[in-house]
N, C-alpha and C positions, 0 to 999 in steps of 0.2 A: 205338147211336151215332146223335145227331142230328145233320143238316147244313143247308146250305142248302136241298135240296131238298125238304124238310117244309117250311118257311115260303115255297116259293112259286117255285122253282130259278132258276138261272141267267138274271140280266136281266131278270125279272118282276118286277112289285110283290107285298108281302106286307102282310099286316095287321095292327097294332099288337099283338092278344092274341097270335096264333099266335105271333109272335117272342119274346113273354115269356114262354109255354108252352116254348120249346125252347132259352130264356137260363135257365130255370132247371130246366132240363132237365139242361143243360150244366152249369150251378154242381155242380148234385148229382154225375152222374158224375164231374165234376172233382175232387171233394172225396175220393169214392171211390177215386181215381186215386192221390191224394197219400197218401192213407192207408197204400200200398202202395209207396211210393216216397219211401226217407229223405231222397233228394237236392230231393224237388220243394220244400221250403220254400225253398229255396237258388235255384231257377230262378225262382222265381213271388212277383209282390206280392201281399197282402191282395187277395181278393175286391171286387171294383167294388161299390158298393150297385146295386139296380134304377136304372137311367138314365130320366131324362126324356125321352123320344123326339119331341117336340112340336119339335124342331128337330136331327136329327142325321145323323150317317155312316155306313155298312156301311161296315166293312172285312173284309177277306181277307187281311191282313198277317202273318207269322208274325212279326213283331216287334213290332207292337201287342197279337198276342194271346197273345204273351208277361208282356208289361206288364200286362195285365189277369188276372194269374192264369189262365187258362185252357186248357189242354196242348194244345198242336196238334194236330188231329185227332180231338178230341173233338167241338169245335163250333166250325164255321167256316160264314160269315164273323159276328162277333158286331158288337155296337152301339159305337159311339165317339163320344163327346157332344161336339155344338159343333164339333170341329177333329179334325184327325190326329194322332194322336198320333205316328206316324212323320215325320208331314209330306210324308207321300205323298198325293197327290190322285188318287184312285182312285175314290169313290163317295158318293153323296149319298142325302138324302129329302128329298121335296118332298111338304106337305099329309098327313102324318101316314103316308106309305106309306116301306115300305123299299125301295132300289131299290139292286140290289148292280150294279157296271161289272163287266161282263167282261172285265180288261184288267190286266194289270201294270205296277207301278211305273213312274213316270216314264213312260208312254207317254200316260196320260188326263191334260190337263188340266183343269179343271175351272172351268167359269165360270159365274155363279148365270141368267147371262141363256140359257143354255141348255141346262135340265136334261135335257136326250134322252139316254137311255141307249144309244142307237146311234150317239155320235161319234165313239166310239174305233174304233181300225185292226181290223174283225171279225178279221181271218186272224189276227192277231198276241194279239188278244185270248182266242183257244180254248188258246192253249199259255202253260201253266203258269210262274209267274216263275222258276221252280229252271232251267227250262228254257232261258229266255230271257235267263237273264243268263251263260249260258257259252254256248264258242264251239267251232265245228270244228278238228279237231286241223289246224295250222297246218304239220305235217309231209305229215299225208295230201292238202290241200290242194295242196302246193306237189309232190308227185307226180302229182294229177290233172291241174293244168297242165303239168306236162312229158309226160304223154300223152297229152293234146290236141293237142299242137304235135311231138310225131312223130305223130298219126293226120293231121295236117293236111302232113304231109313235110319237116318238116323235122328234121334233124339234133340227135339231144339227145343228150345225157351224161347221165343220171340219176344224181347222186351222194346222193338224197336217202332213201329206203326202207334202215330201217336193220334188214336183217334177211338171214340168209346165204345166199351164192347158192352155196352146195351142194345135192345132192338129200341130204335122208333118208338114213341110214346102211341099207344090204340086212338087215340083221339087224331094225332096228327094223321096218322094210314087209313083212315075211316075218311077222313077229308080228303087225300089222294083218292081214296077208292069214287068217290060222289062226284069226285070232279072227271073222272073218266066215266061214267055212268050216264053223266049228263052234257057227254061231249064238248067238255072242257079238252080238246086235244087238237087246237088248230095253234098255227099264231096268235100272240098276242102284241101289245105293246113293246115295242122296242127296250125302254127300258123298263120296263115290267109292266105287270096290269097295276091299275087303277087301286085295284083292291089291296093287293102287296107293299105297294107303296104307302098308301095311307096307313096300313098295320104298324110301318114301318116307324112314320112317321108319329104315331099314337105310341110305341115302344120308346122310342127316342125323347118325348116328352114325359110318358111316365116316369120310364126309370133314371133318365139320363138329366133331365130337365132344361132337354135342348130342344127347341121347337123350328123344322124345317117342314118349309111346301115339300108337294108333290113335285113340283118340278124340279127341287133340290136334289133327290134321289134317284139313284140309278140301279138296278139290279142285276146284278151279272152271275154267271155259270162259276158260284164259289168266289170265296174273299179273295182267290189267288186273282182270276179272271180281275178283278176292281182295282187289287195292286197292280199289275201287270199293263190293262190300260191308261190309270191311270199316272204312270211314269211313259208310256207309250204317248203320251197324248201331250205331255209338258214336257217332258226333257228333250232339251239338244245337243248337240257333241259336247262330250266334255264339260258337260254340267255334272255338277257332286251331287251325291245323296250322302249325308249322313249318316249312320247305323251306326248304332253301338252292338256289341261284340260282349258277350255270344247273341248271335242273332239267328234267327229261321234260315235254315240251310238258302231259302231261293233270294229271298232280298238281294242279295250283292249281283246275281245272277240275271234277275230281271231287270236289275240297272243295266248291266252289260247289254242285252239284249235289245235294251232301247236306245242305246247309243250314249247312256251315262257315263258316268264313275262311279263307281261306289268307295265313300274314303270309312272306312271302319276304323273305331273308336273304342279302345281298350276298357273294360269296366270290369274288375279285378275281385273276386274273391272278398278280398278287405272289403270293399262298398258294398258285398251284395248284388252285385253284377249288374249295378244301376249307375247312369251317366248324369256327373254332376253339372253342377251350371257353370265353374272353371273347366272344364271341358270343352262343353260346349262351345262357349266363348270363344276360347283358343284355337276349335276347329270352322268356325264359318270363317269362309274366304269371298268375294266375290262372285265368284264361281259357286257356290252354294245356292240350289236348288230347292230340297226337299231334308227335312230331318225326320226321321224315321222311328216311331215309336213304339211297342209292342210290351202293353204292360195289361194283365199279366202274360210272363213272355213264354217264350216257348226258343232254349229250351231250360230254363233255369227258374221258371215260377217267380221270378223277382217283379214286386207289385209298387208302383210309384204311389207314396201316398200325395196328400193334399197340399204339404209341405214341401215337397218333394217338385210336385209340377210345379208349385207358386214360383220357385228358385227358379227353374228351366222357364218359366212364361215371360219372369224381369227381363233372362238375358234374349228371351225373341222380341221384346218388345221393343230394343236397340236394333235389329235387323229386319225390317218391313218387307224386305224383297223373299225371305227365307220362308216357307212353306213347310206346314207341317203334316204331315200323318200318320194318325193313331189306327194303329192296327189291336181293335178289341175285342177278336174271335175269340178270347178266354175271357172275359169281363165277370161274367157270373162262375168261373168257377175260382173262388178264392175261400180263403181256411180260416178267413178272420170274420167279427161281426163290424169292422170300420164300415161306415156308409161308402159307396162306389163313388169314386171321384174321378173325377177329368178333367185335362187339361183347360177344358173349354168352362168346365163349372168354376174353375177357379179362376180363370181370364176371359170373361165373355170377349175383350176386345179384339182376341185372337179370331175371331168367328169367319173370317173373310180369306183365311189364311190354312184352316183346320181342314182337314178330309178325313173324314171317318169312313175305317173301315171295318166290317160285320157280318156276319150273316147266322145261318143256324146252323152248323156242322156240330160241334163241337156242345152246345150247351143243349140241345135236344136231340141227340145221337143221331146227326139226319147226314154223315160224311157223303155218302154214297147221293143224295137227292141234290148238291151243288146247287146248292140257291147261298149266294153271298150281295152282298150290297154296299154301297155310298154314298154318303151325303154329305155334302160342302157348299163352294159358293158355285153357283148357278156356271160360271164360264168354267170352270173344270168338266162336272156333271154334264155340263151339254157336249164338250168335247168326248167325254169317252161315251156316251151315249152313238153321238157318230161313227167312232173307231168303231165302238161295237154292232150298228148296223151294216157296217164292211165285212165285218167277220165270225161272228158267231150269232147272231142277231139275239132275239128273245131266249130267254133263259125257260127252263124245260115249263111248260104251262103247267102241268100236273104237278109237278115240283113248287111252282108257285103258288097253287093250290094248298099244298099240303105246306109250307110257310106262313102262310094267313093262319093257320088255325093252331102253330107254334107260337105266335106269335098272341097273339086275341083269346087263346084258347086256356086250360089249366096249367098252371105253371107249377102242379107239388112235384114233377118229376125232377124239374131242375137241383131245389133244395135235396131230395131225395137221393136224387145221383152224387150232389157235392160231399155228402155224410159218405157216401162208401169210398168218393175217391180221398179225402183227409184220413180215413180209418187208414187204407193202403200206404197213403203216405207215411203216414205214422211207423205202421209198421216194418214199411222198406227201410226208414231211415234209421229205426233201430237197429237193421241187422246190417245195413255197409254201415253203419259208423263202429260196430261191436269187431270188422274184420280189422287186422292189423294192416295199416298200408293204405287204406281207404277212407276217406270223409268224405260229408256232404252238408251242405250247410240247410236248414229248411225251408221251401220255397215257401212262399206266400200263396204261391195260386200254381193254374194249372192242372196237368198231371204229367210233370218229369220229376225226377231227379240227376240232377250235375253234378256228378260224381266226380271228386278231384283222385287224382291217380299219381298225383307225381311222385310220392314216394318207391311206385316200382319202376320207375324209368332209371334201367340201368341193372335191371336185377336180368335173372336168367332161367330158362325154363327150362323143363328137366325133360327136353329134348338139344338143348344146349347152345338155342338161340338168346339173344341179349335182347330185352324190352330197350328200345331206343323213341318211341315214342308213343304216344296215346293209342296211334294206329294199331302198332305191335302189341297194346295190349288187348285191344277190341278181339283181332285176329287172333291170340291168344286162348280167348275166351271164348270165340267160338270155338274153334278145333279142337282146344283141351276138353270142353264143358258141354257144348251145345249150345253157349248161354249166347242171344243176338244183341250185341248195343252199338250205338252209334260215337263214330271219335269224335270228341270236343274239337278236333281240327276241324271240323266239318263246319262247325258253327263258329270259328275264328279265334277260338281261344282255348290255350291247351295248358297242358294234358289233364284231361278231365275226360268222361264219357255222359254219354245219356241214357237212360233209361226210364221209357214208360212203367207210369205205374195204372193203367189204364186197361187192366185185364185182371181176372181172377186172383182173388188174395191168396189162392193155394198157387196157383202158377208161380206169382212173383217170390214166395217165401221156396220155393223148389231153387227158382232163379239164385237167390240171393245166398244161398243155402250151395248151390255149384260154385257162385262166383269168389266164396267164403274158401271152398273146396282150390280151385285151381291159384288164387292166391297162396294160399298155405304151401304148395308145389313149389313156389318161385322159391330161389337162393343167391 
């Protein structure tokens, strides 16, 4: 592999052969590449001839050096005659030398009267564009500020950390404990032990009535790690991901990161914040990748029934190339007694096309122990199995320990836990819908509530600022109240907030009971 750092690295000058030494360095492996790879005529244009270098650009664009035939990672950054072809102003030559900026998109501008490769922001320029075009999860965030402001004394509600405030079930921690006892604490299996997967797979048949091998499943550090590689592992420039909106703050984020799209999909109040199959339809393009599902969702508890998928299965069954996956980390906690259904129970023919993803955080209060998983068809699962022997390798062994036995072991916690959080439910949505100014419609599952707010957008606080958007009122309600929630902008569709209801019944009626309080204030 040749890179930048043969012709002269990082913000140096290089010398006109050496770069055509390793341009056609680059042609060959690339040709190499394609030879191997039926879809690359499809990514890639014709080969660039040799460039006249007597006046032109470095780039580091992965979208230029898409356009130039060239497969990312082969050879980066290559030559771009005359102009940008992205129309990103990133890098120049001056006097026959190449001179690559250390800087991403939109951050260099570039002016002929001052070629100094030292103008751009140094700090901003060492981290990578994938990096720098997404942002901190907007949840965690909006918790670390309501921990600041009780380490600072004053009085907060945290209704924001959506994760159970139960301990651990004593059966699951008794099996962590045996498995560190008995010197269960080396590596294990790449994609998990033996034992975890088969649980896994014996879970999936019970309850799900989907029967995959061991070699189908993978087991990763949390459901995020399974999302995260497994868009790392498929997507290429500018491939879409579907999401419907409101979605989990990281979804559109981890597209970014892996060099996606993320096109978000309006679902409205009126529906029930659920994505019909005239949607759908209207939004695959070509360019469609992945459709993205999270039912029950987070952060709006909106639960797809059996009718509900059959609609969304007709219209993927028109689009063969489109991939789907079901994000089911709330699957058991739902408020109804319909049987659990799934895409896949109601279209097995989808099965080659499906990735499920899961673990135990959420249905056996285990957030902190990040044991998540996937199972789909065999060439996904083996791919991110590889990512993840590059990068994080086996998922924590005691952890996986203490999995097997969530998993195989007594399940009355589950039901148990769902009875207190429907009670909570219940009771929160009786008091925002009793405030004037507030609704919220009843989720089906989870534990949020999607609070619509728009009736105070626009009003004024009796410090004599204007509510102009969701954000303003979140902000609002912390400073007036102490009360912590998250802006529905965060999740793609406003003005609305969120709010766990996954913490102490007397907490949240405190909560609701301030947010009741600092409404009443506005004018």
């Amino acid at each position: 592999m040749c890179d930048v750092q043969y012709i002269g690295g990082l913000g140096q000058a290089a010398d006109v052969d050496n770069f055509h030494k390793v341009f056609q360095a680059a042609k060959v492996q690339g040709a190499a590449l394609q030879s191997h790879d039926p879809d690359a005529s499809a990514r890639h244009r014709p080969a660039l001839k040799k460039p006249d270098i007597s006046n032109c650009y470095v780039s580091n664009c992965r979208a230029c050096l898409q356009r130039m035939d060239v497969p990312v990672g082969i050879a980066r950054p290559l030559l771009v005659q005359h102009w940008f072809i992205c129309g990103h102003k990133r890098c120049l030559s001056t006097q026959n030398k190449l001179v690559l900026w250390p800087a991403v998109c939109r951050l260099v501008t570039y002016s002929p009267s001052r070629p100094s490769t030292r103008n751009a922001n140094v700090t901003a320029s060492r981290i990578a564009a994938r990096v720098l075009r997404i942002k901190p999860s907007p949840s965690s965030a909006a918790a670390d500020r309501a921990n600041e402001l009780r380490r600072a004394g004053k009085s907060i509600i945290n209704l924001v950390v959506g994760e159970p405030d139960f301990d651990t079930p004593a059966h699951i921690r008794q099996a962590a404990s045996a498995a560190i006892e008995n010197g269960e604490t080396r590596y294990t299996l790449n994609a998990g032990t033996a034992a975890l997967r088969d649980a896994i797979a014996a879970k999936l048949q019970r309850e799900n009535g989907l029967s995959y091998a061991r070699g189908q499943i993978v087991v990763t550090s949390g459901a995020k790690a399974a999302i995260f590689n497994a868009f790392a592992a498929t997507l290429g420039i500018d491939d879409e991901v579907l999401i419907p909106a409101p979605y989990w703050v990281s979804y559109p984020d981890m597209v970014l990161a892996c060099d996606g799209r993320p096109v978000t999909l309006a679902c409205p109040e009126d529906n029930q914040f659920k994505l019909t199959a005239e949607q759908l339809r209207h939004a695959i393009t070509p360019r469609t990748r992945w459709l993205l599902l999270n039912s029950p969702s987070n952060p709006t508890g909106a639960t797809y029934s059996a009718t509900e998928w059959r609609a969304l299965a007709d219209v993927l069954l028109d689009y063969p190339d489109v991939l789907v996956m079901t994000d089911d980390i709330y699957e058991h906690i739902r408020y109804d007694d319909t049987p659990l259904s799934h895409l896949l129970t109601v279209e097995p023919a989808l099965r080659e096309r499906v990735l499920i993803i899961n673990g135990v955080s959420k249905t056996y209060a285990m957030t902190g122990w990040r044991i998540g998983y996937a199972a789909g068809p065999s060439d996904i699962i083996n791919a991110m199995a590889t990512l993840q022997s590059q990068s994080t390798s086996n998922a924590c062994s005691v952890s996986q320990a203490a999995a097997v036995a969530a998993l195989n072991g007594d399940q009355s916690f589950v039901g148990e836990s769902v009875k207190v959080y429907k009670q909570r439910r219940d009771r929160c949505l009786e008091l925002i819908n009793a405030i004037d100014g507030l609704s919220c419609i009843q989720p089906q599952g989870a534990f949020y509530l999607y609070v619509n707010c728009a009736a105070l957008i626009g009003k004024t606080t009796p410090s004599g600022s204007v509510l102009e958007a969701d954000t303003d009122v979140v902000l609002y309600l912390l400073e007036s109240q102490g009360v912590a929630v998250v802006a529905g902008t965060a999740y793609g569709l406003a003005p609305f907030f969120r709010m766990s209801t996954a913490t102490a019944l007397e907490t949240l009626e405190t909560g609701c009971t301030r947010i009741a309080t600092a409404v009443a204030a506005l004018r």
